[in-house]
Residue frames as qw, qx, qy, qz and C-alpha x, y, z in Angstrom:
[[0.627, -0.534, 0.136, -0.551, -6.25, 4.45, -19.53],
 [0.371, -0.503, 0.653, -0.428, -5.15, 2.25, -16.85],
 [0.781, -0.246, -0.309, -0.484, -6.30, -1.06, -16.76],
 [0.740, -0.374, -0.050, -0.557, -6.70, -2.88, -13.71],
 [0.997, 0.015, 0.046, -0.063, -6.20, -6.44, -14.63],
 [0.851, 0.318, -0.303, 0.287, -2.80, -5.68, -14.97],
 [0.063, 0.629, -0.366, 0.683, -2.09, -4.45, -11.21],
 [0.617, -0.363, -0.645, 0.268, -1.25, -6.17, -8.21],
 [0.207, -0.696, 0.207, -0.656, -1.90, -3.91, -5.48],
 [0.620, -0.294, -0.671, 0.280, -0.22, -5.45, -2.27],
 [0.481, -0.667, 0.170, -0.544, -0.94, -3.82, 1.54],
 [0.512, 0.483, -0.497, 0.508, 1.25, -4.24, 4.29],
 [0.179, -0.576, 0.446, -0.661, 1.45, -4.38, 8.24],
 [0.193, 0.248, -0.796, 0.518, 1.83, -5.57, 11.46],
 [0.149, -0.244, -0.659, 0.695, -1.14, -3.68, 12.65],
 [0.261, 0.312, 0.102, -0.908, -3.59, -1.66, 12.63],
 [0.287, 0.060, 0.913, 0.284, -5.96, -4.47, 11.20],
 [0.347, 0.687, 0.548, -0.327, -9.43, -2.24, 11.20],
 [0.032, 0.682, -0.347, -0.643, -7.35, 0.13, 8.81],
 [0.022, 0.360, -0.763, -0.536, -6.84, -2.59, 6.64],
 [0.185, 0.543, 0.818, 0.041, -10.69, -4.44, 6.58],
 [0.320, 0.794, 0.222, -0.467, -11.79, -0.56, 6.02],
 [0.165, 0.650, -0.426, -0.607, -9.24, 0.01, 2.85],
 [0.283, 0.083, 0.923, 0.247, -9.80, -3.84, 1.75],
 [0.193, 0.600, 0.766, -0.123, -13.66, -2.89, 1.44],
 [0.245, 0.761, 0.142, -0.583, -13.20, 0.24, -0.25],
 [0.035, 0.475, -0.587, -0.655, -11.33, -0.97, -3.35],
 [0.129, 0.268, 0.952, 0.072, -13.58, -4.03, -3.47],
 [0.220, 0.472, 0.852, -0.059, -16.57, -2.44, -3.03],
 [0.163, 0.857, 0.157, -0.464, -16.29, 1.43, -3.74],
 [0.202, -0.507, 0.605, 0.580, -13.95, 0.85, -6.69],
 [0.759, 0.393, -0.135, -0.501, -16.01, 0.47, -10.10],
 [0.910, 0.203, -0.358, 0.043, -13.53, -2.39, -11.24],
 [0.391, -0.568, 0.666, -0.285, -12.06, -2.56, -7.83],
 [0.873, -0.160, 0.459, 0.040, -12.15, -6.66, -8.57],
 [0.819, 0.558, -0.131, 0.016, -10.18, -6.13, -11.22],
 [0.229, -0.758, 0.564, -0.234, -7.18, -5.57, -8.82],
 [0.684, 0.228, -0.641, 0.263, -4.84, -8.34, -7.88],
 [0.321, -0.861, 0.257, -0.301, -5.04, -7.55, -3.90],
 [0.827, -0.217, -0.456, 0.247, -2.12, -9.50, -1.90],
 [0.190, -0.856, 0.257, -0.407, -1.54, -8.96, 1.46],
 [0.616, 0.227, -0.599, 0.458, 1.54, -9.24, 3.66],
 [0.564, -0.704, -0.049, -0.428, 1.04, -9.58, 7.13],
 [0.629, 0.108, -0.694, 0.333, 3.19, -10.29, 10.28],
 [0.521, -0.229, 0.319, -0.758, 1.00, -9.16, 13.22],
 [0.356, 0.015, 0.844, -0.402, -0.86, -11.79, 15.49],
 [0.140, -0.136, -0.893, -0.406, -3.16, -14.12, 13.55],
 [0.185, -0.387, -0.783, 0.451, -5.94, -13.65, 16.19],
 [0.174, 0.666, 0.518, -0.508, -6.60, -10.40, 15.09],
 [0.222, 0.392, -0.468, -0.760, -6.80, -10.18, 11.90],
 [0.636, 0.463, 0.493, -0.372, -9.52, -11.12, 9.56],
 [0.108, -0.426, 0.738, 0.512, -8.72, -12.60, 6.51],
 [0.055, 0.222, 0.896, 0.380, -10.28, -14.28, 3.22],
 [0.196, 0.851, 0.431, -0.227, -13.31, -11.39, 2.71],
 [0.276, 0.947, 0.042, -0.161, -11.45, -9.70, -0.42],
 [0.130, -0.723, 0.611, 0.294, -7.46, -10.55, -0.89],
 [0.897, 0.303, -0.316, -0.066, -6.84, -12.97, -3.89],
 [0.725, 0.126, -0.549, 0.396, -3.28, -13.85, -1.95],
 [0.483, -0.858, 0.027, -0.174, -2.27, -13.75, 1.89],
 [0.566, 0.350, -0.530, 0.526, 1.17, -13.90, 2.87],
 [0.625, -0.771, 0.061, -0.109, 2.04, -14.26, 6.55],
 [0.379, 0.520, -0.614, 0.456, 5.40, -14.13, 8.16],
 [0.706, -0.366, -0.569, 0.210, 6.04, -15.64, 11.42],
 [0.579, -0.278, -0.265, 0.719, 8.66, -13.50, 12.84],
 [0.189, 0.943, 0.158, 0.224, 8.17, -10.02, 13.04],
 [0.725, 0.035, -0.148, 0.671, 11.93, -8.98, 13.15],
 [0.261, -0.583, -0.225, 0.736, 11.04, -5.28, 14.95],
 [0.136, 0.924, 0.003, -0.356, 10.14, -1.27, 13.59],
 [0.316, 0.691, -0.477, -0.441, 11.59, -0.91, 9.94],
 [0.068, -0.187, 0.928, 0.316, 13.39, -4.67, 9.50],
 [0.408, 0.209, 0.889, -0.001, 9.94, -6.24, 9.91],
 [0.539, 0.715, 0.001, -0.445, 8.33, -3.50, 7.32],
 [0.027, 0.706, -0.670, -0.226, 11.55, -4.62, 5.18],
 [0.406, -0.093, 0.906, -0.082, 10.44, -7.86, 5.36],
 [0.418, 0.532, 0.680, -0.283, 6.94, -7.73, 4.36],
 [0.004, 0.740, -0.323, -0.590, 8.64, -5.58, 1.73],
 [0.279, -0.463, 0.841, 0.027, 10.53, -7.77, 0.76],
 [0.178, 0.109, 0.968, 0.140, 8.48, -10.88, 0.56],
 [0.523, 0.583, 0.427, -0.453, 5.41, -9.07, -1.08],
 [0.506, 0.710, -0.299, -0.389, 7.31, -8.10, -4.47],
 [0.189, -0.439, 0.846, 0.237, 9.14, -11.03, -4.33],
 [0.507, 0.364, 0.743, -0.242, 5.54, -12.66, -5.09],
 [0.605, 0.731, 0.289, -0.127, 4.58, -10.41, -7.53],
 [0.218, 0.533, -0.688, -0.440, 8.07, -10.73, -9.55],
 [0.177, -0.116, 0.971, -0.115, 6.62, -14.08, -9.70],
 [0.468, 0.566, 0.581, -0.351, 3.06, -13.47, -10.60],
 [0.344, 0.554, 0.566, 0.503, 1.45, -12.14, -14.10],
 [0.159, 0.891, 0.425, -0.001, 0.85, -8.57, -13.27],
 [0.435, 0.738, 0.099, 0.507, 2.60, -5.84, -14.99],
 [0.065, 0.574, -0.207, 0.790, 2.59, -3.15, -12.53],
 [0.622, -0.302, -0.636, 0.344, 2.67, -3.49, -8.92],
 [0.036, -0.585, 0.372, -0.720, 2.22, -0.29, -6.45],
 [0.552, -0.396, -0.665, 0.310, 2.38, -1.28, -2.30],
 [0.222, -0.593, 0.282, -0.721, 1.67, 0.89, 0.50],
 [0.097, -0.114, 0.775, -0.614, 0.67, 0.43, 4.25],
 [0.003, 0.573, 0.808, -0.135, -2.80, -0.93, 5.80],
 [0.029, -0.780, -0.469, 0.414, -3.12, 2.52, 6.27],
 [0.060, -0.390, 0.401, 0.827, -2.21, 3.97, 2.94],
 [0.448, 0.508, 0.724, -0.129, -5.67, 4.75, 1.15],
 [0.028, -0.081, 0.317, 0.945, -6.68, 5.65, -1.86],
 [0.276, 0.358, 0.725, -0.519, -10.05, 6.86, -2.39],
 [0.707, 0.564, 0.061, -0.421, -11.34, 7.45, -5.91],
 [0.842, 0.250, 0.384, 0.285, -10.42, 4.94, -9.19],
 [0.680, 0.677, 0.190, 0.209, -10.12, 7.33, -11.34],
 [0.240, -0.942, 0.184, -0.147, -7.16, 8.75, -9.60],
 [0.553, -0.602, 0.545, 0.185, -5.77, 6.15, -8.92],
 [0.843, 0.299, 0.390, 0.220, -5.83, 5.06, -12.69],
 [0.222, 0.962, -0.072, 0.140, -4.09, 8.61, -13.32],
 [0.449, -0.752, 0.478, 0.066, -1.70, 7.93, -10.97],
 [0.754, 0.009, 0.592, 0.286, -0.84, 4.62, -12.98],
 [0.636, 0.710, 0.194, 0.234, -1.15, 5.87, -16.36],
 [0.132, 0.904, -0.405, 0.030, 1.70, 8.86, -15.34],
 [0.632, -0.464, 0.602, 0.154, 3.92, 6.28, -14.16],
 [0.743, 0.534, 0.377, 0.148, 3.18, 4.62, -17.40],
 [0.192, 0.977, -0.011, 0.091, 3.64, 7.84, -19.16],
 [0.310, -0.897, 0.315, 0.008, 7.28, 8.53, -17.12],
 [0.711, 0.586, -0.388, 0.039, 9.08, 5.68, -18.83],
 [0.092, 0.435, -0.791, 0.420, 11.16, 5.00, -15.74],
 [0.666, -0.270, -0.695, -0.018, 10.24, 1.20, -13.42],
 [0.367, -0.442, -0.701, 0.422, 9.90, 3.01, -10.01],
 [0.199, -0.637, -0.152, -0.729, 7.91, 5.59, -8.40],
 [0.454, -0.496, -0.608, 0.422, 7.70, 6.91, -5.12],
 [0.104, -0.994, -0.022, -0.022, 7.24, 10.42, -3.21],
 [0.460, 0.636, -0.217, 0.580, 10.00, 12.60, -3.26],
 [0.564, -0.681, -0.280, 0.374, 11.34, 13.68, 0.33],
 [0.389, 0.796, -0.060, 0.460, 12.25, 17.59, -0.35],
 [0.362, -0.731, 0.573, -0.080, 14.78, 17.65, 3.04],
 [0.596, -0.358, 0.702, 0.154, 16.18, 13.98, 3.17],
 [0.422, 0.529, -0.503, -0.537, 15.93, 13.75, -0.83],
 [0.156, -0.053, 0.984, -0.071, 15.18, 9.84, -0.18],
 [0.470, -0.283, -0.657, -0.516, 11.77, 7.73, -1.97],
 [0.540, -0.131, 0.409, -0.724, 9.04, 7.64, 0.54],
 [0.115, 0.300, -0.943, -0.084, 8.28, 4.30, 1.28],
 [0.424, 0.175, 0.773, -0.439, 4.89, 4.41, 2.51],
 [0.672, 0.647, 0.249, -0.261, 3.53, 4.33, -1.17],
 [0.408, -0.501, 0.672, 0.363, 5.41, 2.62, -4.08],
 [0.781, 0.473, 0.306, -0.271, 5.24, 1.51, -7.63],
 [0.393, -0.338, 0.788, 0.333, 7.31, -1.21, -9.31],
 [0.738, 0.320, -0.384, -0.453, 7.56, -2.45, -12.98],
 [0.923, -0.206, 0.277, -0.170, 7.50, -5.76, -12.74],
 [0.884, 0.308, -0.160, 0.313, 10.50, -6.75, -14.79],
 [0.236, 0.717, -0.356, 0.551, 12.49, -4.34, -12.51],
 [0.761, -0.543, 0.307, -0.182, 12.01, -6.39, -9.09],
 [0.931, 0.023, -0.240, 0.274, 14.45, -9.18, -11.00],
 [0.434, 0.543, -0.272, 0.666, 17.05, -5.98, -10.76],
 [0.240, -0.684, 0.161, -0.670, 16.27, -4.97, -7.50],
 [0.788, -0.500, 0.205, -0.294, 15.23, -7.51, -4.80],
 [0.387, -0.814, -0.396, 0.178, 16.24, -7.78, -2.21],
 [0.033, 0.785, -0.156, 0.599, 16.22, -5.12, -0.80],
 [0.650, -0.092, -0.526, 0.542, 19.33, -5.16, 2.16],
 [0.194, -0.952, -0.145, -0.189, 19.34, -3.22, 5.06],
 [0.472, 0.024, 0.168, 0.865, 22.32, -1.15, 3.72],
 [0.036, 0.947, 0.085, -0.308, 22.41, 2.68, 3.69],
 [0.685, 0.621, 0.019, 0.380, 25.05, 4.14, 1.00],
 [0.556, -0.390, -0.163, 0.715, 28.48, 5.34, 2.61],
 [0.130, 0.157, 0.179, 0.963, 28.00, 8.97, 1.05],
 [0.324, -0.710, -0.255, -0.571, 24.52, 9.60, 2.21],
 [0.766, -0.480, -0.402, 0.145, 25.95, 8.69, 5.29],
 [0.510, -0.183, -0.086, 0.836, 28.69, 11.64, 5.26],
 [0.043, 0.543, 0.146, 0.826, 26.23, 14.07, 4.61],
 [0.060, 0.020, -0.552, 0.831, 25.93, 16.43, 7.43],
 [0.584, -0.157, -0.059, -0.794, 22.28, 17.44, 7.25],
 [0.726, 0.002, -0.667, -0.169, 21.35, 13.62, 7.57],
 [0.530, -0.206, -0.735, 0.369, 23.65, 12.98, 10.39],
 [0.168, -0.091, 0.329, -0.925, 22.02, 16.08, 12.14],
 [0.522, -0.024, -0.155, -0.838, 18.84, 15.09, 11.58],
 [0.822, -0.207, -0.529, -0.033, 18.89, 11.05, 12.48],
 [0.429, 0.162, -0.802, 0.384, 21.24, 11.59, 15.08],
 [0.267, 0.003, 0.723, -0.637, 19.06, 10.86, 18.72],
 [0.582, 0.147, -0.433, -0.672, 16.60, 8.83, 16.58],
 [0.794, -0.356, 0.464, -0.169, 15.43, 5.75, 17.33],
 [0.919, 0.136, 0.268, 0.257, 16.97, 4.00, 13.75],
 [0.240, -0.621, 0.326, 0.671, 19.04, 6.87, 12.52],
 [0.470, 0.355, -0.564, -0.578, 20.00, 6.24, 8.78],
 [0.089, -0.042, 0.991, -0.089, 18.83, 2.48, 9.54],
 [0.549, 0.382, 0.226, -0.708, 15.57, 3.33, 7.96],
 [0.620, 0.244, 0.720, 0.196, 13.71, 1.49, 5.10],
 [0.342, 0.911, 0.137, -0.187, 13.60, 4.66, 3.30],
 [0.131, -0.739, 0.625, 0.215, 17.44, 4.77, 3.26],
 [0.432, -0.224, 0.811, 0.325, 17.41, 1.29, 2.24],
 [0.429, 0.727, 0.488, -0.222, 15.24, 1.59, -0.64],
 [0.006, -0.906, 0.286, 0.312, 17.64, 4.36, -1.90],
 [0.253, -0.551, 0.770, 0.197, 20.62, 1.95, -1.62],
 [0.495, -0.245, 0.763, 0.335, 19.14, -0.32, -3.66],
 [0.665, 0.722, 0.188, 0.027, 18.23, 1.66, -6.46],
 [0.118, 0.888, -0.419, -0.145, 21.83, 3.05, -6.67],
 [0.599, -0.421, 0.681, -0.012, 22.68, -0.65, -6.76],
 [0.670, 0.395, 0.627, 0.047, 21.33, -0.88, -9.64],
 [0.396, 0.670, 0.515, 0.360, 21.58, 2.45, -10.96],
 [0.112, 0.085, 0.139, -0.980, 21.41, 6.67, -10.79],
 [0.098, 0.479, 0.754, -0.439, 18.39, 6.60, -8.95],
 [0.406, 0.561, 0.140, -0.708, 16.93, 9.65, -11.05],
 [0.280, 0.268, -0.722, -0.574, 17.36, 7.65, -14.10],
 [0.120, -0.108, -0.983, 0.090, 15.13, 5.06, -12.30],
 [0.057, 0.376, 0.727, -0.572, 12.78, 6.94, -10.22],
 [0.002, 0.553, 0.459, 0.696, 9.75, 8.65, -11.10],
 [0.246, 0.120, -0.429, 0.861, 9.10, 11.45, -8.61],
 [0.159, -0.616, -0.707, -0.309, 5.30, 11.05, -8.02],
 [0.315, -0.704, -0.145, -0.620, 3.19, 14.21, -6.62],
 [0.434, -0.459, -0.717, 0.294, 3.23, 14.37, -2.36],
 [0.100, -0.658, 0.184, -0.723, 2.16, 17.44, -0.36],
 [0.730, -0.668, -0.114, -0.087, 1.92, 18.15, 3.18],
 [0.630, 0.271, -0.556, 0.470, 6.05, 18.23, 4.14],
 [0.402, 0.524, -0.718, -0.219, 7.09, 16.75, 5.80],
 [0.576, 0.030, 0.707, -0.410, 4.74, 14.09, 6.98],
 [0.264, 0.116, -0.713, -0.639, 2.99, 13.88, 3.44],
 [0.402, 0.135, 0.742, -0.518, -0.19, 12.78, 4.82],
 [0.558, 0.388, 0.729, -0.078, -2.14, 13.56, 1.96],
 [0.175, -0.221, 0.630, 0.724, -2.16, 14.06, -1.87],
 [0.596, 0.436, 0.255, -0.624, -5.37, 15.48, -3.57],
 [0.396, 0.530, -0.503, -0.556, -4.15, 15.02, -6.84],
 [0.251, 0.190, -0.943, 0.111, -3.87, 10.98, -6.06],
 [0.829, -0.328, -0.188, -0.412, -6.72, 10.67, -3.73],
 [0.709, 0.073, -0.587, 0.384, -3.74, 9.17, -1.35],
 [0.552, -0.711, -0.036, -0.433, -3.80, 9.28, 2.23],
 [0.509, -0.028, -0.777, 0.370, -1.50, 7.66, 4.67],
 [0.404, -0.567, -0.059, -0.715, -3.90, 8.56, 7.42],
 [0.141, 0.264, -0.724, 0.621, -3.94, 8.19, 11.41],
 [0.138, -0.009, 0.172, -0.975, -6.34, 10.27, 12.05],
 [0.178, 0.316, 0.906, -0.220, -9.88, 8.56, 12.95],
 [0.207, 0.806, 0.301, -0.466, -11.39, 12.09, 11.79],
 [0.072, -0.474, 0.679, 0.556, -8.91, 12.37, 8.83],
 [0.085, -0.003, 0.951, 0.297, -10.53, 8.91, 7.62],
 [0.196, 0.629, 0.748, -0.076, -13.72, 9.12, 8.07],
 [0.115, 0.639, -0.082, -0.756, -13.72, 12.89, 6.41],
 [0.114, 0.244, -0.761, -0.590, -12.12, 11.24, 2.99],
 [0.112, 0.258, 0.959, 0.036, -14.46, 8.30, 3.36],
 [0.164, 0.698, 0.473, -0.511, -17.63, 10.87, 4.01],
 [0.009, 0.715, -0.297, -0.633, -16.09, 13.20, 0.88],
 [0.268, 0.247, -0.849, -0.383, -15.56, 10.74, -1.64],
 [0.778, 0.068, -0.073, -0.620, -18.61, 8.62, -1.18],
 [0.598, 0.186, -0.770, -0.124, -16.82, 5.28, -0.55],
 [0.569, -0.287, 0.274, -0.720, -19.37, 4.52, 1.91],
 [0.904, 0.047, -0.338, -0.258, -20.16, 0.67, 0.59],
 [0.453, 0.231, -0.780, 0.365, -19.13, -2.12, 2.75],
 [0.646, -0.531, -0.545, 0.060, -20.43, -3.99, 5.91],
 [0.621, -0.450, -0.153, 0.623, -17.49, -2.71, 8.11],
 [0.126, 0.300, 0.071, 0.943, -17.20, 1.03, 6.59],
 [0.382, -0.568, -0.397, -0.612, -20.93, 1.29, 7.03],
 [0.688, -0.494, -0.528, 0.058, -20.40, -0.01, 10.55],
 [0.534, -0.181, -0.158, 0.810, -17.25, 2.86, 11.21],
 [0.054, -0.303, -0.213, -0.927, -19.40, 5.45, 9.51],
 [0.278, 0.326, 0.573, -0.699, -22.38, 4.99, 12.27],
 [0.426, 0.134, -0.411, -0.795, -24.53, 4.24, 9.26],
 [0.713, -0.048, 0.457, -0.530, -27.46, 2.00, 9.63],
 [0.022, 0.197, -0.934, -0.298, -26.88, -1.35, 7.83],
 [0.691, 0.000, 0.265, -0.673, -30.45, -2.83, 6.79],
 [0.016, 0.414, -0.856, -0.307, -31.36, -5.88, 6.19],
 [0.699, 0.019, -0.174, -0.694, -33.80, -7.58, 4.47],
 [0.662, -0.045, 0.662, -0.348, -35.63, -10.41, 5.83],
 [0.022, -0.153, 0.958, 0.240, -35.05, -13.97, 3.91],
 [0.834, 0.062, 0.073, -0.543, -38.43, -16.00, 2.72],
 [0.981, 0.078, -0.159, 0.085, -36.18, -19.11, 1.49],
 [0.368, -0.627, 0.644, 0.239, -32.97, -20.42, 2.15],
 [0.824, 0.404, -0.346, -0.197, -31.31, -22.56, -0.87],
 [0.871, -0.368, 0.326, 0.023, -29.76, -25.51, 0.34],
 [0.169, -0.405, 0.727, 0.529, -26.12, -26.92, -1.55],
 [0.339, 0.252, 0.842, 0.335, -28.18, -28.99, -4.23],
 [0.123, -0.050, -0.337, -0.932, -29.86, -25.78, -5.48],
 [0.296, -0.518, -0.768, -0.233, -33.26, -27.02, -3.77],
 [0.110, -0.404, 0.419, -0.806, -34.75, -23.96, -1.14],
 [0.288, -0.583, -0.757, 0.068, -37.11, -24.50, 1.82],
 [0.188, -0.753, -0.325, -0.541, -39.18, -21.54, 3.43],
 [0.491, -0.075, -0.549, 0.672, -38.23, -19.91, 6.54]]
């Protein structure tokens, strides 16, 4: 079985900050040994609106947000570079808005990785054969081999026709972080000797993945369904997105810093 204590779990973005106080509060508070996580989050989105220090053991800000894909690439980037640096084993990132909603899933999900013998995991894309990037999982001794990751694309995926049909009037074409991702497992390696091909359904969005409890969700009604379904109701700010009544019970003391109370 899984354990925990040896997984950083980092979360990503720019935006979408309510996404990421609702998925903070569900590993914290609907996860049985949700504190046993490592959480660090990377963030390069205005400072103003984002709420911070209620649940992440590390925060990482960037200054610059360098635009659609580089500045994901970034926050890439400078999240695993932490945790090739840190003490946990196993490391899986996604987006603010990439949720998972039950433990024991997601300790399944770890244990196959485990199980698969190979340091990366990602969905499979079954048209653009490329790792889906919005959900990831790194051994930690395999970030020394990897990072960074460049935004490079691999001259041979770049002569395949399907591809260039399919990026061309795009807004990045093959300039994607999925493409680069690719390139720099073949930099290291034959990607299938590397990758582990983890479960996604839904092509070719891949929204969501029973088997995982994984979501990359938009959808205001999407989220709150899973959230309603799965029972990970706990939390100020869930309770407050689920229309649920938050009670609260009326103080008789207050304790003061020196452990003395007075009445109120």
């Amino acid at each position: 079985m899984a354990n925990l204590k040896d997984v950083m779990h980092i979360l990503i973005g720019c935006d979408r900050n309510l996404d990421y106080i609702l998925n903070r509060e569900i590993i914290r508070y609907n996860f049985p040994n949700g504190i046993d996580l490592w959480l660090t989050t990377v963030y390069n989105g205005k400072m103003n609106k984002m709420a911070t220090g209620c649940g992440e053991n590390t925060f990482i800000r960037i200054d610059e947000n360098t635009g659609y894909a580089y500045g994901a690439l970034d926050a890439i980037n400078e999240g695993l570079t932490f945790a090739k640096n840190a003490h946990r084993d196993i490391v899986v990132l996604t987006n603010f808005d990439g949720f998972f909603f039950s433990q024991q899933k997601y300790e399944n999900l770890i244990d196959e990785f485990i199980k698969s013998g190979k340091p990366f995991a990602a969905g499979h894309h079954n048209s653009h054969h490329f790792p889906m990037s919005d959900l990831m999982i790194f051994r930690k001794d395999f970030l020394e081999d990897l990072l960074p990751i460049l935004p490079e694309v691999s001259k041979e995926r770049k002569e395949i026709k399907f591809l260039q049909d399919e990026y061309e009037g795009t807004e990045l074409g093959f300039d994607n972080v999925e493409e680069w991702v690719f390139n720099a497992l073949a930099k290291v390696g034959n990607p299938d000797d590397l990758w582990w091909k983890l479960q996604r359904d839904g092509h070719p969005r891949y929204r969501w993945t029973e088997e995982w409890a994984f979501g990359h969700l938009h959808s205001e009604v999407e989220k709150r369904e899973k959230i309603s379904n799965y029972k990970t109701i706990k939390g100020h700010n869930i309770s407050k997105y689920m229309g649920i009544k938050i009670e609260h019970r009326e103080l008789e003391e207050v304790r003061r810093p020196d452990g003395t109370s007075f009445s109120v």
